[in-house]
Kinemage of the C-alpha trace (Angstrom):
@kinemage 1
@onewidth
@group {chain A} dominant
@subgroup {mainchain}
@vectorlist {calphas} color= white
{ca unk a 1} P -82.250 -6.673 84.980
{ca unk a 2} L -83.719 -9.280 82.732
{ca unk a 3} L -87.457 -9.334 81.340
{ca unk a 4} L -87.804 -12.206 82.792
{ca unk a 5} L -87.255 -11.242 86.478
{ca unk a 6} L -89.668 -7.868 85.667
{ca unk a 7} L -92.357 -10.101 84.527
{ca unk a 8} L -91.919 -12.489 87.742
{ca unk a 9} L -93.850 -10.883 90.467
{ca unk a 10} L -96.662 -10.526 88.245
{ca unk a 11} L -96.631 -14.216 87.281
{ca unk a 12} L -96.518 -14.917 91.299
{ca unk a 13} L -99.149 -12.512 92.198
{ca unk a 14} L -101.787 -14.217 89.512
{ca unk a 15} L -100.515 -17.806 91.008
{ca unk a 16} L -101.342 -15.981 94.639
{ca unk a 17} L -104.955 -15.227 92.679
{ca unk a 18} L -105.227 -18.621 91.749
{ca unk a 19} L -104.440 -20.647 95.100
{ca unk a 20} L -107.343 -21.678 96.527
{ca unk a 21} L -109.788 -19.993 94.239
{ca unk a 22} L -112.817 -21.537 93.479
{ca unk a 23} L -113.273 -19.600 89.936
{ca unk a 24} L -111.292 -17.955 87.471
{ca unk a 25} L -113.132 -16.095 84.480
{ca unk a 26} L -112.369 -15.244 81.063
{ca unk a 27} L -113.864 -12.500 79.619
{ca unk a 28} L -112.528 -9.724 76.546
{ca unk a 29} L -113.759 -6.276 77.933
{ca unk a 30} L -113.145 -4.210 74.722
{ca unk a 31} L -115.322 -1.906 73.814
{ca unk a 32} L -116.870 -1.221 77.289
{ca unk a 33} L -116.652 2.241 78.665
{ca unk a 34} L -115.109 4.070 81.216
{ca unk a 35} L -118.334 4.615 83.081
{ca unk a 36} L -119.465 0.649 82.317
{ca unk a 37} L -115.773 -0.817 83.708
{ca unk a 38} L -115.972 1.312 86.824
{ca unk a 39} L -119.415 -0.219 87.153
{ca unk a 40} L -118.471 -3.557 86.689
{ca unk a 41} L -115.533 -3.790 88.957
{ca unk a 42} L -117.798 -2.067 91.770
{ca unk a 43} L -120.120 -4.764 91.758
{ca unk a 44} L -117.338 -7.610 91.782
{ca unk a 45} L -115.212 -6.007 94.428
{ca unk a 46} L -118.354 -5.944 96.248
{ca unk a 47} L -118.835 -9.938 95.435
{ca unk a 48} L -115.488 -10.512 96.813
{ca unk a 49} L -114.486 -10.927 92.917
{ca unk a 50} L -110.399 -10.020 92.243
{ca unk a 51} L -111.023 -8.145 88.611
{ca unk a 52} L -108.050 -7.369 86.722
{ca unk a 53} L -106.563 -7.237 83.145
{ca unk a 54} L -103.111 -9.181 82.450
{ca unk a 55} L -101.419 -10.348 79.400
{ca unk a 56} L -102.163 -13.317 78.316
{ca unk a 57} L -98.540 -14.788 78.501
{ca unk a 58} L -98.616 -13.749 82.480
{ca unk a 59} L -101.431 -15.819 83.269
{ca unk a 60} L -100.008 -18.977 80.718
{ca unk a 61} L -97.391 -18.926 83.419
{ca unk a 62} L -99.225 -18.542 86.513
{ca unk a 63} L -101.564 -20.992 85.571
{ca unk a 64} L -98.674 -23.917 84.471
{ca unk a 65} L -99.437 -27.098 86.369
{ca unk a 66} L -102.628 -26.022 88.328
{ca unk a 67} L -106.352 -26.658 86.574
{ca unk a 68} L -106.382 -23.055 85.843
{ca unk a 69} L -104.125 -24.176 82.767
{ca unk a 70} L -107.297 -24.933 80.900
{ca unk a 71} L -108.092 -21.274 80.250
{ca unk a 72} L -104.763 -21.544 77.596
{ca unk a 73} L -107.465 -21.606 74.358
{ca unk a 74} L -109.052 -18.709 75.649
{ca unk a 75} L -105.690 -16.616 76.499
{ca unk a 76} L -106.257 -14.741 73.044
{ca unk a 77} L -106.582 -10.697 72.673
{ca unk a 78} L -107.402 -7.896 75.410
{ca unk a 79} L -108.001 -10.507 78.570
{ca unk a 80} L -109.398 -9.817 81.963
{ca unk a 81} L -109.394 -12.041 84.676
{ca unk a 82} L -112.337 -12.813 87.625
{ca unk a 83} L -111.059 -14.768 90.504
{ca unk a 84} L -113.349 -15.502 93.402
{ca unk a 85} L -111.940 -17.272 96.225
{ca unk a 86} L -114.982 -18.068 98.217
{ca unk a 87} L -118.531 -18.001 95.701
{ca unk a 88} L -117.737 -20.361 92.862
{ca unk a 89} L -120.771 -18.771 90.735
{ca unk a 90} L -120.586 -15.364 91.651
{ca unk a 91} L -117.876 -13.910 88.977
{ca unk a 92} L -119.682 -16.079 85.928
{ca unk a 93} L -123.161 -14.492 87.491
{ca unk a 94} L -122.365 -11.068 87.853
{ca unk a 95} L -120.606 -10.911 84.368
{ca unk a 96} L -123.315 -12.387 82.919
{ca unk a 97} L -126.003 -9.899 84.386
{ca unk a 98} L -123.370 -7.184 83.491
{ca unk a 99} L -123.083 -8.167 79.855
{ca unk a 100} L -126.984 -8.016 79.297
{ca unk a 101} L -126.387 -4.486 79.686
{ca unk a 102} L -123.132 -4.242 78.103
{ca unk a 103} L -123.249 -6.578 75.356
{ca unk a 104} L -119.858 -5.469 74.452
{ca unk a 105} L -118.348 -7.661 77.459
{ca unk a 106} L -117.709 -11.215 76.374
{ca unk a 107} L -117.352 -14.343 78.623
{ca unk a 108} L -114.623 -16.644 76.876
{ca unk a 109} L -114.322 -19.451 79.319
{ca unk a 110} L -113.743 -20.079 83.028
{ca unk a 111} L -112.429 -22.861 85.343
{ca unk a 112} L -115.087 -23.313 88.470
{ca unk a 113} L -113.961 -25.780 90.710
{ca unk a 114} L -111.088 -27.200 88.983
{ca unk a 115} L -113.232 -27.725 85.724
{ca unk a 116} L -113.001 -25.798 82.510
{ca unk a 117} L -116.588 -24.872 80.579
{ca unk a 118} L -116.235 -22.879 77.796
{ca unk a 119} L -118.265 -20.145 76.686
{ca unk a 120} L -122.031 -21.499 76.557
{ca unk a 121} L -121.208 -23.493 79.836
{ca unk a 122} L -120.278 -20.351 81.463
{ca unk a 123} L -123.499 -19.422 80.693
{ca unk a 124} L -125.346 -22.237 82.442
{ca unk a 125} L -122.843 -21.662 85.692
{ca unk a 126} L -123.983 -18.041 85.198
{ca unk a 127} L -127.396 -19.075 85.869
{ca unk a 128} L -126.862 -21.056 89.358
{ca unk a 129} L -128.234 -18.806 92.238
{ca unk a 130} L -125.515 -17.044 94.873
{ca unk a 131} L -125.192 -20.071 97.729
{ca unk a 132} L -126.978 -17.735 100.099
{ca unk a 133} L -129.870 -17.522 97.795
{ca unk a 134} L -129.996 -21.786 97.889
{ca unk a 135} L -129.325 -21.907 101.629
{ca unk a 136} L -132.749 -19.645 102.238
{ca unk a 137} L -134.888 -21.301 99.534
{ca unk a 138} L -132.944 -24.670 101.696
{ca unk a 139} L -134.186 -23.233 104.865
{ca unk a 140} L -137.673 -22.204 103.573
{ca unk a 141} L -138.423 -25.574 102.058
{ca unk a 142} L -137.284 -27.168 105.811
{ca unk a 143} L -139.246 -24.288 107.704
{ca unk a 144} L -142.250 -24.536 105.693
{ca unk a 145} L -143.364 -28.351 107.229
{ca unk a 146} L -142.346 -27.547 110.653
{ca unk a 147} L -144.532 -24.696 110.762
{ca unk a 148} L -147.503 -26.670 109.261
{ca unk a 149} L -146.917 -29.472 112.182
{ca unk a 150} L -146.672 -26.978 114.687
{ca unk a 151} L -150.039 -25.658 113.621
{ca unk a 152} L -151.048 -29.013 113.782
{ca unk a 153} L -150.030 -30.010 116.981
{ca unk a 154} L -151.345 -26.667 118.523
{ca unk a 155} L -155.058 -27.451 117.401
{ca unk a 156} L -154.929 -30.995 118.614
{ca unk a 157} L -153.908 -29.335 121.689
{ca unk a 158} L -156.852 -26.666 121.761
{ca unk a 159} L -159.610 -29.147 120.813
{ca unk a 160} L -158.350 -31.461 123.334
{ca unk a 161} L -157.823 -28.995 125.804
{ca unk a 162} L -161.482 -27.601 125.146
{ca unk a 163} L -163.097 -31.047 125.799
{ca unk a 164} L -161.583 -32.271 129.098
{ca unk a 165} L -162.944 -28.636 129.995
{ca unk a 166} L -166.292 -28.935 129.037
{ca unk a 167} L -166.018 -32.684 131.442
């Protein structure tokens, strides 16, 4: 059996990572521990965040042709890969708020929604808030004038109500 044909199911299940996601990750894990990796993965599993570690050359393959292809410059040394199919901040922001415990994990680059950023922009996507976190400070900031014109309206209401009874 050739190397080649070994190596090809990996190659297809990284493209199978890549179709449709929304992110793909970067980051060199070495130097975190046991007890900090098991931690990490926990909390992206949980985030709906595929985590795993492939050689480089694997994902050069997978990611021939698709925008993923940008993440070449940063396919250099140990390399683990973040792939989240349905929150296109979530792998950059839980890495992030991972590595500010574990300083030894380091964000390389990442491809959100079909655009590479490198390191420092990584950063800023790290930053965004989770979607559900917008949609209720969205739904606050709609829910918040409603309520005042409801209040509003009710005390029109009273005082007008109290007057044609006092008639």
């Amino acid at each position: 059996m050739a190397k080649v044909e070994l190596k090809q199911p990996v190659v297809d299940e990284i493209k199978e990572l890549f179709d449709g996601a929304e992110t793909a990750v970067v980051v060199d894990y070495r130097g975190l521990t046991v007890a900090q990796d098991t931690e990490l993965r926990k909390k992206l599993r949980e985030a709906g965040v595929v985590y795993k570690v492939y050689k480089n050359t694997m994902i050069r393959f997978a990611g021939k042709g698709t925008a993923f292809e940008a993440l070449e410059p940063n396919l250099e040394g140990p390399t683990a890969l973040a792939v989240s199919k349905t929150d296109a901040t979530a792998p950059a922001r839980i890495l992030a708020e991972f590595a500010k415990t574990a300083p030894a994990l380091e964000i390389k680059g990442g491809v959100v929604e079909g655009v590479y950023y490198d390191e420092k922009g990584m950063a800023q996507i790290s930053s965004i808030p989770s979607r559900e976190v917008l949609l209720g400070k969205l739904l606050g900031s709609i829910q918040s004038p409603i309520t005042n014109f409801a209040r509003v309206l009710k005390q029109i209401a009273e005082a007008q109500g109290g007057e044609s009874a006092e008639a």
